[in-house]
Backbone bond lengths (Angstrom), bond angles and torsions (degrees), N, CA, C in turn:
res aa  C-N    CA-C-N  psi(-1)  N-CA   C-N-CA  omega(-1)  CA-C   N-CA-C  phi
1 X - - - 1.456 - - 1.529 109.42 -
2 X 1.158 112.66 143.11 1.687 132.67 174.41 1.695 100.17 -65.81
3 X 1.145 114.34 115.85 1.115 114.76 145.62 1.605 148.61 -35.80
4 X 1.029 128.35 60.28 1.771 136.34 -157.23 2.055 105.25 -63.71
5 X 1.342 99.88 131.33 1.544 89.46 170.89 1.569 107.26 -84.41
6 X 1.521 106.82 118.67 1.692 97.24 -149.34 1.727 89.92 -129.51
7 X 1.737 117.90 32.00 1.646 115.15 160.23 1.173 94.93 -39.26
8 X 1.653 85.61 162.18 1.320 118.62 -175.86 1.825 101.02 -79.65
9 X 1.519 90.86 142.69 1.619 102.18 -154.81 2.072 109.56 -64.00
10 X 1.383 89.84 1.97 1.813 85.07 172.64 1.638 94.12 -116.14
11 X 0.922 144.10 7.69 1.435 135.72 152.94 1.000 115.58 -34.45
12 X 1.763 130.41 133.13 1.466 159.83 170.65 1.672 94.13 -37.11
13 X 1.147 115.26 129.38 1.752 135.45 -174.93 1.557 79.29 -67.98
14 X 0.936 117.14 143.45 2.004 136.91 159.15 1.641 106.32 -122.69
15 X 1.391 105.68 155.59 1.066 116.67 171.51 1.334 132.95 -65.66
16 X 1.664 140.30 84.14 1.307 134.53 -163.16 1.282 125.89 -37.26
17 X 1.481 118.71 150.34 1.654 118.30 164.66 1.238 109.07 -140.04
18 X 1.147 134.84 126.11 1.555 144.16 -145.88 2.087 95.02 -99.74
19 X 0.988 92.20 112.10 1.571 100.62 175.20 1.725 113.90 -97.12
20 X 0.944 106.36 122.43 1.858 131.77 -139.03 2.001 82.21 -85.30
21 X 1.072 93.54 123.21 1.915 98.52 173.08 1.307 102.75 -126.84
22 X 1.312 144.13 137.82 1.402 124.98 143.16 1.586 137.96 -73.86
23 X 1.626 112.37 -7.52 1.321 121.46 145.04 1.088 127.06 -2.40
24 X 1.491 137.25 140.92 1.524 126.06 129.28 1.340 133.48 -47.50
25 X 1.158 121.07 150.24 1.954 118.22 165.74 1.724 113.47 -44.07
26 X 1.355 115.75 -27.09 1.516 114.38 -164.13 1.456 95.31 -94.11
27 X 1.823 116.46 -29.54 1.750 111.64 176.31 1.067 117.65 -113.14
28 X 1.439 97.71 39.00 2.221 105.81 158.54 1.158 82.23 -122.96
29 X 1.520 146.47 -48.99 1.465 140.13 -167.65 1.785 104.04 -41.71
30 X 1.506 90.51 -79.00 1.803 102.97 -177.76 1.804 119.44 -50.29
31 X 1.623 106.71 -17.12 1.895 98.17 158.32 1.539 111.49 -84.14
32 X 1.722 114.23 -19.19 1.435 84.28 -153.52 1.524 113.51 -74.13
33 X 1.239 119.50 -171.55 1.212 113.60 -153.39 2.338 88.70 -137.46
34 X 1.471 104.18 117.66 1.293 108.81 177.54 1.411 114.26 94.65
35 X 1.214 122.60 24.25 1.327 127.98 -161.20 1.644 94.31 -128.80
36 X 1.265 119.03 -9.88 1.914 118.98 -146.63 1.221 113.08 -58.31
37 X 1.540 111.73 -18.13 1.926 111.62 -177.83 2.044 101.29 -57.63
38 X 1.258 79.56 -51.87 2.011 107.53 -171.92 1.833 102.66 -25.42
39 X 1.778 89.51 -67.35 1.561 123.80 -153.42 1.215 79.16 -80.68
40 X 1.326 147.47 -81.40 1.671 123.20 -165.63 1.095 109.24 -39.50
41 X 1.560 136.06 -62.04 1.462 120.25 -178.57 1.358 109.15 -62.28
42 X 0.957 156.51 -82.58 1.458 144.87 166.06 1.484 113.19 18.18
43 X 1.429 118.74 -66.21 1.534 125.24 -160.53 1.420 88.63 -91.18
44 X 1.299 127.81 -43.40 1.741 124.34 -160.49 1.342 107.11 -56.49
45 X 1.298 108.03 -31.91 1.990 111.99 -155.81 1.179 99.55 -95.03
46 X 1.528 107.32 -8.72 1.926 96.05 -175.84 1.597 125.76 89.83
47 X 1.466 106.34 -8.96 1.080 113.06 171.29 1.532 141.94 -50.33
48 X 1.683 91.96 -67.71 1.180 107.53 146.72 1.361 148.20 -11.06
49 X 1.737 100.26 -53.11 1.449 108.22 -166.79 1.983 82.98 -102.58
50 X 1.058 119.31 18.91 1.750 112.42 152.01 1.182 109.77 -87.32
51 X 1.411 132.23 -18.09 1.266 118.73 -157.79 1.522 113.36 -83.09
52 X 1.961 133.21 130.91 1.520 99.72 178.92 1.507 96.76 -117.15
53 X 1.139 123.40 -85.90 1.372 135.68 -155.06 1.245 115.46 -88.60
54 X 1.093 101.18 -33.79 1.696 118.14 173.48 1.900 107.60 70.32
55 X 1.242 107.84 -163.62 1.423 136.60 26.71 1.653 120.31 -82.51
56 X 1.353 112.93 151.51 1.582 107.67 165.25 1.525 94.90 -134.82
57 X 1.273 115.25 163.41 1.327 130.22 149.91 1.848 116.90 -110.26
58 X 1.364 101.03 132.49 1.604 99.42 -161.19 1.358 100.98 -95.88
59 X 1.288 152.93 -175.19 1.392 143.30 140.62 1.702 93.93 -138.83
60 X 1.488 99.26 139.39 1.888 131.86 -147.16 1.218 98.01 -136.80
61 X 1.710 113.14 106.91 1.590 108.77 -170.21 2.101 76.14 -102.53
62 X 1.837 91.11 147.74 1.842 97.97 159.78 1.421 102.12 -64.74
63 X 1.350 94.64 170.60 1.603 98.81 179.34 1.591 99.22 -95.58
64 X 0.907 121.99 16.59 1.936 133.77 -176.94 1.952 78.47 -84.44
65 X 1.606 105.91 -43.08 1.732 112.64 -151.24 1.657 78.94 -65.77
66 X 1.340 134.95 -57.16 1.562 128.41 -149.11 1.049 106.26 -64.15
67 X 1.461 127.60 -23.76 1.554 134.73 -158.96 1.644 110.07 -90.02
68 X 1.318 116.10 -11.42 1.239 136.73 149.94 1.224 130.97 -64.26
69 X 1.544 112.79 -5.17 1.779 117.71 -174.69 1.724 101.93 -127.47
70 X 1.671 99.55 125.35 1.265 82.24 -165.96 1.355 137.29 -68.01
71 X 1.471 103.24 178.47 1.744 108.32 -158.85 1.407 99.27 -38.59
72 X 1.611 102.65 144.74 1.505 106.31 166.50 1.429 141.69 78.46
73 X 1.869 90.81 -5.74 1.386 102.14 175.64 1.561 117.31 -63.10
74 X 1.433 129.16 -37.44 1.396 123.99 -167.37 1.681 100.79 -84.35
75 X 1.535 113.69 -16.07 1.634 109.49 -168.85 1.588 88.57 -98.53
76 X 0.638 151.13 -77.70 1.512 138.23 171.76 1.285 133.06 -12.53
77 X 1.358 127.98 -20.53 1.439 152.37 177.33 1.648 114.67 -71.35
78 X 1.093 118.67 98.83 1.320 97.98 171.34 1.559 136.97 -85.96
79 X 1.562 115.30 173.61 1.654 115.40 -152.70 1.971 95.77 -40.68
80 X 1.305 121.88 -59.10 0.899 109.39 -171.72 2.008 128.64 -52.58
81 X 1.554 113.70 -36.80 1.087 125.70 157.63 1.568 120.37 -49.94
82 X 1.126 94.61 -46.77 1.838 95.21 178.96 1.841 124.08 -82.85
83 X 1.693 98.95 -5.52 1.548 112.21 165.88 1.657 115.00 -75.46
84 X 1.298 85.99 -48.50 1.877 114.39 165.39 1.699 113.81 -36.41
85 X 1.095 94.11 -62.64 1.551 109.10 -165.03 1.887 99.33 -70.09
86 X 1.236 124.40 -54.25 1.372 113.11 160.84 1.295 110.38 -25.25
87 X 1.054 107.99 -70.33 1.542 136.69 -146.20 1.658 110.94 -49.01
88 X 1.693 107.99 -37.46 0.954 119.48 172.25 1.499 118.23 -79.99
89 X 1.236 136.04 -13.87 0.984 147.63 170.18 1.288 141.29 -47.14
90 X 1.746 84.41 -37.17 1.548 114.11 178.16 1.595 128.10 -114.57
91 X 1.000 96.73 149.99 1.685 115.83 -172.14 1.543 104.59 -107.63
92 X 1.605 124.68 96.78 1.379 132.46 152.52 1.514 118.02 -51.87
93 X 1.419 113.88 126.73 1.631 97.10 149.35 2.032 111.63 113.17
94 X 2.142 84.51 -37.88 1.330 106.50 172.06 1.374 136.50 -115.88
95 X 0.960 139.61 126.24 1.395 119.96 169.67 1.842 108.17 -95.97
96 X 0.867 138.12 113.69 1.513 145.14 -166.38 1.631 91.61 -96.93
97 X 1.226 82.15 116.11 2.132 111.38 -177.50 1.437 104.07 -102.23
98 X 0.884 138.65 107.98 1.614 137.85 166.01 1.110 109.16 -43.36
99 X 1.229 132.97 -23.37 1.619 130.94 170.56 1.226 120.22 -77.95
100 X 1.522 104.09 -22.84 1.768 87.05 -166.33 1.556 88.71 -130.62
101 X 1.393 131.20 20.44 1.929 124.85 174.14 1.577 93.70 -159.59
102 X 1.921 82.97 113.69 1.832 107.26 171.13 1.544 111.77 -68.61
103 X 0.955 116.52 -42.65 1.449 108.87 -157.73 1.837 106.41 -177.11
104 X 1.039 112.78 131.29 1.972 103.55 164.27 1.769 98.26 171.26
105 X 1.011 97.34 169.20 1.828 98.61 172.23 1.168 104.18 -102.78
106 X 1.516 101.88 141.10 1.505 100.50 -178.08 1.673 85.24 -132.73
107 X 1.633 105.57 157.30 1.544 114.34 -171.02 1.390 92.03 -77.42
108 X 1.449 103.72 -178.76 1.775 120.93 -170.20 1.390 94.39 -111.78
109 X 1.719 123.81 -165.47 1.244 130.87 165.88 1.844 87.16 -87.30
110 X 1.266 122.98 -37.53 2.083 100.09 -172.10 1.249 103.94 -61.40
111 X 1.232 125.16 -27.95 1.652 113.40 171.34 1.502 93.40 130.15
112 X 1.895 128.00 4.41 0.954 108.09 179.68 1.243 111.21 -115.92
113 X 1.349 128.62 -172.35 1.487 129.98 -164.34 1.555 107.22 -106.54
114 X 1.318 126.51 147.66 1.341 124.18 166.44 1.822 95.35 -138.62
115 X 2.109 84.01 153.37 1.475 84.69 -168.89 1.413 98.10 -97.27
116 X 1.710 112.21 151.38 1.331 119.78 -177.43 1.650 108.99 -119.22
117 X 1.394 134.36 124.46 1.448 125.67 -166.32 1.389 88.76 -138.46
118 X 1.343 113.22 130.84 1.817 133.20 134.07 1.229 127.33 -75.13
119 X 1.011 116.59 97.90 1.751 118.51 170.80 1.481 97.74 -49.18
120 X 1.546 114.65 175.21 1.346 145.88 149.99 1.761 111.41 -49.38
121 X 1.547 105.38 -35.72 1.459 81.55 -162.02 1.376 107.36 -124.97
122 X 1.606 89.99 43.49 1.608 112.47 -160.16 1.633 144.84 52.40
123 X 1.637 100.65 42.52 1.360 93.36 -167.16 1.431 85.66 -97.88
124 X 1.358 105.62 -170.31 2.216 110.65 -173.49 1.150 79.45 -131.49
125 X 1.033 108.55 158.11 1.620 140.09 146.81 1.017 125.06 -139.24
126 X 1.451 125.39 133.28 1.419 136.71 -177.42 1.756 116.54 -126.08
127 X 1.458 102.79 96.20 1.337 99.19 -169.35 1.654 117.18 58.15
128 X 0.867 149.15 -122.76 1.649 158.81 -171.60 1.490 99.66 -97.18
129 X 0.985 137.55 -21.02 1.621 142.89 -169.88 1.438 120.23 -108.37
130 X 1.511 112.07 127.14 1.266 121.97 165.53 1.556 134.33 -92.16
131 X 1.482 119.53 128.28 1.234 137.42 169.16 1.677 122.17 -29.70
132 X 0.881 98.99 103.18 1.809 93.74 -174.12 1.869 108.00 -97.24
133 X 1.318 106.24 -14.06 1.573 111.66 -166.23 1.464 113.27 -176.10
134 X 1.141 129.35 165.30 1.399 133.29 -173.72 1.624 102.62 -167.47
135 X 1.564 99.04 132.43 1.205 121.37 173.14 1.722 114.93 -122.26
136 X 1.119 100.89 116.89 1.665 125.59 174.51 2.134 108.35 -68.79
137 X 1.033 96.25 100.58 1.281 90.33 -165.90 2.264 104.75 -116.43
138 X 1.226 98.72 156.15 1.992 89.47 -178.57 1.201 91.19 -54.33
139 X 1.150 160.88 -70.72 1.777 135.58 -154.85 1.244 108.84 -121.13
140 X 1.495 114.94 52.20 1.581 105.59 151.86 1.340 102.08 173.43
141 X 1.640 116.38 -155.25 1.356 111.55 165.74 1.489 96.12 -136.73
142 X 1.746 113.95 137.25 2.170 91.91 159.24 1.477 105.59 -105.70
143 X 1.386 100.21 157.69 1.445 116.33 163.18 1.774 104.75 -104.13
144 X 1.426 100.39 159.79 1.631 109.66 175.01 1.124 94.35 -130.02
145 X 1.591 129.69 136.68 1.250 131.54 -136.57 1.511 87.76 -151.04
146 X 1.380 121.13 121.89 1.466 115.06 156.66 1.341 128.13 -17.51
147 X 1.193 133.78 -34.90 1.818 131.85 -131.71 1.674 83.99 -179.87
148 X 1.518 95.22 154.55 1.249 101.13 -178.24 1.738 110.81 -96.50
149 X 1.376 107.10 167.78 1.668 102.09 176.18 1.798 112.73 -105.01
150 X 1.606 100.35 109.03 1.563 108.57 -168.25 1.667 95.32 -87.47
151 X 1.520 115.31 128.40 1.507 129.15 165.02 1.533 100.80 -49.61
152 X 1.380 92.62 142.38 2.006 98.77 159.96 1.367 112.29 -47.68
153 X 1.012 118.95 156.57 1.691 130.96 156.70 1.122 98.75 -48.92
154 X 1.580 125.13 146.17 1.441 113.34 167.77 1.838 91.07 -97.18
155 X 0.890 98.74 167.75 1.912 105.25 177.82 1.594 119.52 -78.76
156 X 0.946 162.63 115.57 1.536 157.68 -137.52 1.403 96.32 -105.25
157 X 1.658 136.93 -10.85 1.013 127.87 170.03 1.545 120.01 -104.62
């Protein structure tokens, strides 16, 4: 099993360092270890097995991050909500390198945007959530993110 940086989900943001795998995104997901809310939805929704060559950038909440949303939020979701919520997770097209992209929004696969920031002294930020780890994978990169990244409401009108 992959080692997951799996602090406790209010732990002090640190500066990332991307640990080089030659893996896929779907076989660093299924070693890592503390992530399993993520990786079940990942494989359940089907997403996953869309993904080929990439690049993607993934974003990987701990499951310390899910336990932070209240009870029932991920079981309450239905199939289509929980395709969604992948969906937003991921970055088509890019793999976002902390070395070589400061900061900008880049769209998701749901079609919406999340913001991605490099500090100076290398910390990440993703929308409201901090980077705990990064894995360099053959078609993409993941981040493990304190907290998970919840899609906008879509509007009912």
């Amino acid at each position: 099993a992959t080692s997951s940086p799996t602090g406790a989900a209010t732990a002090e943001p640190a500066p990332v360092k991307i640990v080089n795998n030659g893996s896929s995104i779907a076989a660093i997901l299924a070693t890592l270890t503390g992530d399993s809310v993520y990786t079940s939805l990942f494989d359940s929704t089907g997403v996953g097995a869309t993904l080929g060559k990439g690049p993607y950038t993934v974003f990987v909440s701990t499951n310390a991050g899910f336990n932070l949303l209240p009870p029932g939020t991920v079981s309450k979701m239905t199939a289509a909500e929980k395709k969604r919520f992948v969906q937003y997770s991921i970055v088509s097209g890019r793999a976002l390198d902390i070395n070589a992209v400061n900061s900008g929004s880049v769209q998701t696969l749901a079609g919406d945007t999340v913001q991605f920031h490099v500090g100076s002294t290398g910390l990440v930020q993703v929308n409201s959530a901090y980077a705990l780890g990064a894995f360099k994978a053959s078609n993409g990169i993941i981040y493990v993110l304190n907290q998970p990244l919840l899609p906008p409401q879509k509007s009912k009108y």
